[in-house]
MIVEXMAR-746717 format. One line per field, with one value per atom (N, C-alpha, C, CB): residue number from 1; residue in three letters; chain; atom name; x negated, z, y. Coordinates in Angstrom, 1 decimal. Glycine has a CB too. Layout:
N
num <- (NUM|...) .
residu <- (ala|...) .
chaine <- (A|...) .
atome <- (CA|...) .
X <- (X|...) .
Z <- (Z|...) .
Y <- (Y|...) .
***
This chain:
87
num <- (1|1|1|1|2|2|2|2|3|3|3|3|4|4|4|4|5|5|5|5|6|6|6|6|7|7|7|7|8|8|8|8|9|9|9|9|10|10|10|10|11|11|11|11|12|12|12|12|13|13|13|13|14|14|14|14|15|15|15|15|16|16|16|16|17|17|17|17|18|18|18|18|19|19|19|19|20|20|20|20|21|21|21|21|22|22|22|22|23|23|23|23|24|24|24|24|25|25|25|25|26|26|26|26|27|27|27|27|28|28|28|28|29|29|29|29|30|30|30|30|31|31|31|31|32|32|32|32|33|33|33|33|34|34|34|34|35|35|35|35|36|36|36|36|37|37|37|37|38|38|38|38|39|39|39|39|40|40|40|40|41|41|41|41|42|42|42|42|43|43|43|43|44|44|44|44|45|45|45|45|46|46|46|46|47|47|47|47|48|48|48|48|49|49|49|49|50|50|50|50|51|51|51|51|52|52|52|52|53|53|53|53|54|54|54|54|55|55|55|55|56|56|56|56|57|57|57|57|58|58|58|58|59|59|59|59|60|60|60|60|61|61|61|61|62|62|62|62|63|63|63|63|64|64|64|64|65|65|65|65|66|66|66|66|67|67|67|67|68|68|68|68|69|69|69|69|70|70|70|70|71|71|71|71|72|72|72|72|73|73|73|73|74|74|74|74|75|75|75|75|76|76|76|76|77|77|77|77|78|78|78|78|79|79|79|79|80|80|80|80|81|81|81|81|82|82|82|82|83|83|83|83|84|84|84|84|85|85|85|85|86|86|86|86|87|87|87|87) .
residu <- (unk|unk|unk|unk|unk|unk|unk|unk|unk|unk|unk|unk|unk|unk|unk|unk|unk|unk|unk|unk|unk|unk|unk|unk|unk|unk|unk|unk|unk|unk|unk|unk|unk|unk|unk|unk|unk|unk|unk|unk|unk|unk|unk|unk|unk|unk|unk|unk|unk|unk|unk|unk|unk|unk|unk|unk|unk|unk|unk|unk|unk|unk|unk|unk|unk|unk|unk|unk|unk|unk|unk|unk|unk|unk|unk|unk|unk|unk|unk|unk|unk|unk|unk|unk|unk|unk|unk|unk|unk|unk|unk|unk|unk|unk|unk|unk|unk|unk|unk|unk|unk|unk|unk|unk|unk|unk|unk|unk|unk|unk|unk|unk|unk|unk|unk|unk|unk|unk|unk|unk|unk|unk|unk|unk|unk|unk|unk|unk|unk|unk|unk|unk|unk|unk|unk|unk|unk|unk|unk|unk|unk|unk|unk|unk|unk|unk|unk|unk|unk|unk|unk|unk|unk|unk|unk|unk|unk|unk|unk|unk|unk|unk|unk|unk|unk|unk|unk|unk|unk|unk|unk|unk|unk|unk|unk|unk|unk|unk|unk|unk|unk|unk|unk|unk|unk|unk|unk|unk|unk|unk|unk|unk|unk|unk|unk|unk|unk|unk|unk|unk|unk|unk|unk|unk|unk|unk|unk|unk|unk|unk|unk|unk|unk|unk|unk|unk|unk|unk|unk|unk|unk|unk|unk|unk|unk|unk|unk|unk|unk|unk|unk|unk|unk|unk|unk|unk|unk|unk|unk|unk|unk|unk|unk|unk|unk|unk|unk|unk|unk|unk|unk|unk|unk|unk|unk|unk|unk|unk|unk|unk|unk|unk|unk|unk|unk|unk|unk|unk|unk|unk|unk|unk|unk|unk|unk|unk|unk|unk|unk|unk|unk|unk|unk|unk|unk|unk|unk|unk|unk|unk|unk|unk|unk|unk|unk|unk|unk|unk|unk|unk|unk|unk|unk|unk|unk|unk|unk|unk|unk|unk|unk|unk|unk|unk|unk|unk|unk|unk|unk|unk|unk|unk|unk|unk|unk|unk|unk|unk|unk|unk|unk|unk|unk|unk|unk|unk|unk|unk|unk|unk|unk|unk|unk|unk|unk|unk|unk|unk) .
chaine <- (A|A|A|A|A|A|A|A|A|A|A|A|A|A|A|A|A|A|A|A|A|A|A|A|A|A|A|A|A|A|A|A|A|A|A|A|A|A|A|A|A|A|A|A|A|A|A|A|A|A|A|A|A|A|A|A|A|A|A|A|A|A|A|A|A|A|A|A|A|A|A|A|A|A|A|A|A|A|A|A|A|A|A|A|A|A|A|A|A|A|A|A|A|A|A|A|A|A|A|A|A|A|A|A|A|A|A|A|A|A|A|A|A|A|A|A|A|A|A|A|A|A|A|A|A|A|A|A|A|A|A|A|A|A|A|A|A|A|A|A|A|A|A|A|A|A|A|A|A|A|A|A|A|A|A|A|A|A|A|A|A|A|A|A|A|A|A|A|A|A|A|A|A|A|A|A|A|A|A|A|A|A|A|A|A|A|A|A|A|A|A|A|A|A|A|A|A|A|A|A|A|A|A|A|A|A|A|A|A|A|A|A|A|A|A|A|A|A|A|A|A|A|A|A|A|A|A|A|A|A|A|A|A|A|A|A|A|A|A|A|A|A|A|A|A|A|A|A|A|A|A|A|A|A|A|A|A|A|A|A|A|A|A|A|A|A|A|A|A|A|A|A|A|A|A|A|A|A|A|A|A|A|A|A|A|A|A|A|A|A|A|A|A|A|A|A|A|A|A|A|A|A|A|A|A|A|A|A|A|A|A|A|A|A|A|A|A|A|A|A|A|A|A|A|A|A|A|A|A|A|A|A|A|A|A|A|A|A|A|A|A|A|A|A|A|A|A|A) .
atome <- (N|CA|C|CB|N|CA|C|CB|N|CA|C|CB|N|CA|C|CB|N|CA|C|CB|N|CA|C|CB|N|CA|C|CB|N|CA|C|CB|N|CA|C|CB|N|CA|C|CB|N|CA|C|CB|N|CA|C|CB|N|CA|C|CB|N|CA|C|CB|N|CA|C|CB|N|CA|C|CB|N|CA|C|CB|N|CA|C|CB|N|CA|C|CB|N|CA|C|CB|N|CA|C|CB|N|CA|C|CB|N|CA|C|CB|N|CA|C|CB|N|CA|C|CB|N|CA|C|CB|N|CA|C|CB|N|CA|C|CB|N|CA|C|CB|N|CA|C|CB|N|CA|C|CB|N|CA|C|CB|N|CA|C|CB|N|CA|C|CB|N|CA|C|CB|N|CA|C|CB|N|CA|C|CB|N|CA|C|CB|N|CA|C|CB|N|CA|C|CB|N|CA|C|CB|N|CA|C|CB|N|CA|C|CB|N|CA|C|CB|N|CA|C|CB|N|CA|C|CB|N|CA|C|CB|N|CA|C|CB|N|CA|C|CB|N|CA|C|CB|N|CA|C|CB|N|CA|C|CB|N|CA|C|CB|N|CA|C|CB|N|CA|C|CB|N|CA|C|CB|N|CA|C|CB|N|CA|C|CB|N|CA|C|CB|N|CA|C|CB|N|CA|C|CB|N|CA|C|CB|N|CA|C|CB|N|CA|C|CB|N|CA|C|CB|N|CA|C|CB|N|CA|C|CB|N|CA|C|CB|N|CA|C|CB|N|CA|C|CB|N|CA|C|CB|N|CA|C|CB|N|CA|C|CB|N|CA|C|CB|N|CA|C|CB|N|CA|C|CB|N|CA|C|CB|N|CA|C|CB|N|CA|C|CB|N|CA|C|CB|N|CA|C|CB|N|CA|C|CB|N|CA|C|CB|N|CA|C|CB|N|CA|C|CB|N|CA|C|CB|N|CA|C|CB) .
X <- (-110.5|-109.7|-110.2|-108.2|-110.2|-110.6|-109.7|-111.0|-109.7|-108.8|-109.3|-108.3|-108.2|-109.3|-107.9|-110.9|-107.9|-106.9|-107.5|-106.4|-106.8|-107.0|-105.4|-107.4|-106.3|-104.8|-105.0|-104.9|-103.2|-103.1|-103.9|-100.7|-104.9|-104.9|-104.1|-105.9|-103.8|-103.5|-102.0|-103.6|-101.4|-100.4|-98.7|-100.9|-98.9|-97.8|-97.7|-97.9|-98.5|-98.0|-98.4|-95.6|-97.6|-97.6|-96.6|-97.6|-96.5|-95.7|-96.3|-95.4|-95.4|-95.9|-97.3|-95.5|-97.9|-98.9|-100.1|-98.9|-100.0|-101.2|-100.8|-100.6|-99.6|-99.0|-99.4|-97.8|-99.5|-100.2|-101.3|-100.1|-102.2|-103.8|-104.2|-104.2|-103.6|-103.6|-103.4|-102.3|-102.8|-102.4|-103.4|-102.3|-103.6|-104.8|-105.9|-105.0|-106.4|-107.7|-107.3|-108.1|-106.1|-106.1|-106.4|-105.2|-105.7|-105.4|-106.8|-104.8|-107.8|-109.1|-109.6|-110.5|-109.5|-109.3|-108.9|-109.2|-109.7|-108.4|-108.2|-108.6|-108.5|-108.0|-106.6|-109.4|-106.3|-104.7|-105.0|-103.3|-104.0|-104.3|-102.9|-105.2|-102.9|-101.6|-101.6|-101.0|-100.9|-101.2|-99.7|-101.2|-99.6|-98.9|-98.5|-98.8|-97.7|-97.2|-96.1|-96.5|-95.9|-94.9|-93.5|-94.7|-92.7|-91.6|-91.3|-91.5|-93.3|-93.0|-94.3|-92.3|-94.3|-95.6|-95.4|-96.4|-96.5|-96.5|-97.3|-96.6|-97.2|-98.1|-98.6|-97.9|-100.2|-101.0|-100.7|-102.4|-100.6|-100.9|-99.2|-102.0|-98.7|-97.1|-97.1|-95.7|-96.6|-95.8|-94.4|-95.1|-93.6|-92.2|-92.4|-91.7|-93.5|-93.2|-94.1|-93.8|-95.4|-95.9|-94.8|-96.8|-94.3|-93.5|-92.6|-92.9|-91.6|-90.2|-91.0|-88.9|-92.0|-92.9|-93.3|-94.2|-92.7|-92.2|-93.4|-90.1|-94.3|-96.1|-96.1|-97.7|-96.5|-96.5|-97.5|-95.4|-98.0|-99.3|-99.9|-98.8|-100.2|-101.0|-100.5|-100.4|-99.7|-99.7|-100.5|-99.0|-100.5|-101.7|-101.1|-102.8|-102.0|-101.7|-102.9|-101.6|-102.6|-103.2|-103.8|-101.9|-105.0|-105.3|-105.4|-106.4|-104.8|-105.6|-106.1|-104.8|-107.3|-107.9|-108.4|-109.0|-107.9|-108.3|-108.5|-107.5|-109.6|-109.9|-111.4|-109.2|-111.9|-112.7|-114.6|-111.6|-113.0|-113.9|-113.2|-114.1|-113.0|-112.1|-113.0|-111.6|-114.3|-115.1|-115.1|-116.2|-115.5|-115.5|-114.6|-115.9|-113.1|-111.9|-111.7|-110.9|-112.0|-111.9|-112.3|-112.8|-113.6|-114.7|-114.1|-116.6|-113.4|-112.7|-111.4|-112.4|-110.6|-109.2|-109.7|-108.4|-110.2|-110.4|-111.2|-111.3|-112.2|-112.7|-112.0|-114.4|-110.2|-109.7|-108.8|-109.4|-108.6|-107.5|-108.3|-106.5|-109.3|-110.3|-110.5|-111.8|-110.5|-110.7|-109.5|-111.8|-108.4|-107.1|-106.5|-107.4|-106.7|-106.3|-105.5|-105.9|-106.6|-106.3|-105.6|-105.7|-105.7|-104.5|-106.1|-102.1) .
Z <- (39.0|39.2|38.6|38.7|39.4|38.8|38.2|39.8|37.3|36.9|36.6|36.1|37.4|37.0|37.1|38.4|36.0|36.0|36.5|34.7|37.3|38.1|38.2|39.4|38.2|38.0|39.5|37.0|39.9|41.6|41.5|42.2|42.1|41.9|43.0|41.5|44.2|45.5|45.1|47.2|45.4|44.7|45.2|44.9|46.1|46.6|46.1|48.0|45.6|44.8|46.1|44.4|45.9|46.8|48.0|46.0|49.1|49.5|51.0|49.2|51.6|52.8|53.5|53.4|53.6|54.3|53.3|54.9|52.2|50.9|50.9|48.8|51.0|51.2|52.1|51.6|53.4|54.3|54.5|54.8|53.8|53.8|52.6|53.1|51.7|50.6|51.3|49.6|52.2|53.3|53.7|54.1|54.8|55.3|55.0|55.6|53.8|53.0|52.6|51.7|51.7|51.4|52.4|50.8|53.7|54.7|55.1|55.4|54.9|55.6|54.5|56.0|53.4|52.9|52.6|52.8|52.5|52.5|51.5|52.7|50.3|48.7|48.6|47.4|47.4|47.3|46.1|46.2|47.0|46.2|45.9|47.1|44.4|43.6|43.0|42.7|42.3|41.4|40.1|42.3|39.2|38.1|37.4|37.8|37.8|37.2|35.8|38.3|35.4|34.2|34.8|33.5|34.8|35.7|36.6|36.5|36.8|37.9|38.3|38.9|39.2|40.4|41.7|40.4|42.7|44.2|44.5|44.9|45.9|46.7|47.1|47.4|47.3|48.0|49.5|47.8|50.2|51.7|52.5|51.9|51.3|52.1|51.7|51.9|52.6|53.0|51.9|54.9|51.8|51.4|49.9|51.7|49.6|48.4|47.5|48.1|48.3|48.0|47.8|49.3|48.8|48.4|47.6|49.4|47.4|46.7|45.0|47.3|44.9|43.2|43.0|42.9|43.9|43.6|42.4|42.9|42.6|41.9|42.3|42.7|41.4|41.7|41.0|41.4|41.3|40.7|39.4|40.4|38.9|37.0|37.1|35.2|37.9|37.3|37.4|37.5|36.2|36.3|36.4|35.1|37.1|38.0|37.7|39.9|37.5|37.0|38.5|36.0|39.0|40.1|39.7|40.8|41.0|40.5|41.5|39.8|41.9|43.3|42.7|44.0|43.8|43.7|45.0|42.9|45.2|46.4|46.6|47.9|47.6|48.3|48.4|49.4|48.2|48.7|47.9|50.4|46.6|45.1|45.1|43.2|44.7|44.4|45.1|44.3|46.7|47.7|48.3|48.3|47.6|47.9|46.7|48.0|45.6|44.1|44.7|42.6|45.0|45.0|46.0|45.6|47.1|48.5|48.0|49.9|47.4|46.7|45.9|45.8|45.3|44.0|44.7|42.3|45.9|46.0|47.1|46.4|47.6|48.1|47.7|48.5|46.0|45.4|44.8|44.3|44.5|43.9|45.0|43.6|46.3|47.3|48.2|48.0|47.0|47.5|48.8|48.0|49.4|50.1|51.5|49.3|51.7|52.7|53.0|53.3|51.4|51.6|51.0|49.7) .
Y <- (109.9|108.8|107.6|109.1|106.5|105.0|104.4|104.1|103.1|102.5|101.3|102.9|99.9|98.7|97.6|98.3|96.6|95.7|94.3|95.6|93.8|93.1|91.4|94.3|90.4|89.2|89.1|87.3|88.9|88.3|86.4|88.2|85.7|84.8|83.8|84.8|84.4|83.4|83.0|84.1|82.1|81.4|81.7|79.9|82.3|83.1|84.6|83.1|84.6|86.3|87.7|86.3|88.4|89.3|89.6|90.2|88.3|87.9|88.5|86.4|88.5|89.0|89.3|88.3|88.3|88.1|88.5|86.6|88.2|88.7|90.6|87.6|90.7|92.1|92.9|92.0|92.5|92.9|93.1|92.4|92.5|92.0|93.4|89.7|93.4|94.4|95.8|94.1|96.3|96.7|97.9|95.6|96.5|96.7|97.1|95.9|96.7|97.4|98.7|96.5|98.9|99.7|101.1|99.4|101.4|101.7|102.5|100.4|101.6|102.2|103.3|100.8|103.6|104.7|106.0|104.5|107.1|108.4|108.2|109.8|107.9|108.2|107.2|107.8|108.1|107.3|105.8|108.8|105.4|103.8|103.4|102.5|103.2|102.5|101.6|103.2|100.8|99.8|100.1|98.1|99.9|99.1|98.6|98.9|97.9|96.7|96.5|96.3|95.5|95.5|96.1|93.7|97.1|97.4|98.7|96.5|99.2|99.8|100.4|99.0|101.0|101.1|101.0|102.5|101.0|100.9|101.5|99.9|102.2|102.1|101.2|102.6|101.2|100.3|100.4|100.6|101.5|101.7|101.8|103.3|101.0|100.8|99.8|101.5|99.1|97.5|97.3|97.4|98.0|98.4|98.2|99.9|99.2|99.6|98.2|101.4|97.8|96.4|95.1|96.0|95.2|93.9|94.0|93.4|95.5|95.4|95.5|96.9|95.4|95.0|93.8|95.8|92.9|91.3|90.8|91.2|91.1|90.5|89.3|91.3|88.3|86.9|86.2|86.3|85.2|84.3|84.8|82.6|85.2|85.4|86.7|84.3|87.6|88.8|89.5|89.3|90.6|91.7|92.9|91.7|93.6|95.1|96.0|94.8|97.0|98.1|99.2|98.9|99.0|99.4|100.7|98.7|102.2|103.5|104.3|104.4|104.7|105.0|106.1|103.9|107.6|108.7|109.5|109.3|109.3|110.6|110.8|110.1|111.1|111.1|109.7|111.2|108.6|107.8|106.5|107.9|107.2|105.9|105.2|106.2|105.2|104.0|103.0|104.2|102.7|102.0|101.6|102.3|102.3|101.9|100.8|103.1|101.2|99.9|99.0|99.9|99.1|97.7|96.6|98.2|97.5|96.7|96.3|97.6|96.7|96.3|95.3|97.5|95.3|93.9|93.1|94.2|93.5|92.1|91.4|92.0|92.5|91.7|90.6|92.2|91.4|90.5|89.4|91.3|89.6|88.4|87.4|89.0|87.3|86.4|86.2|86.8|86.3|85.6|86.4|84.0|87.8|88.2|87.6|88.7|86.6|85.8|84.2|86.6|84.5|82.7|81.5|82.5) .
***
């Protein structure tokens, strides 16, 4: 299992559309992808469980990728959240 902390930087947080995009990446993966937060955890590869962890601008999230194919699933999750996940 991987583990990598990572700040949301796009300025809407984990709002829909950044939600979605998080999603998405995650998605093309078989390994399981979670995150951390102050409060809680989520799934990565649900919409639901992404958004109701209400993540916003400067927060940091505890990424955790285990499967098959965790490494190339990290490297694609952070360099999604690193490049603003679309905003």
């Amino acid at each position: 299992m991987l583990e990598q902390r990572v700040t949301i930087k796009n300025v809407t947080g984990l709002d829909l559309g950044p939600a979605g995009q998080l999603c998405n990446t995650a998605m093309q993966f078989r390994s399981s992808i979670t995150f951390a937060y102050e409060g809680g955890s989520a799934n990565a590869k649900s919409i639901l469980s992404v958004l109701g962890s209400t993540i916003a601008c400067g927060d940091e999230i505890t990424l955790h990728c285990e499967g098959p194919d965790e490494e190339d699933a990290m490297k694609a999750i952070v360099a999604a959240i690193e490049g603003g996940l679309g905003e």
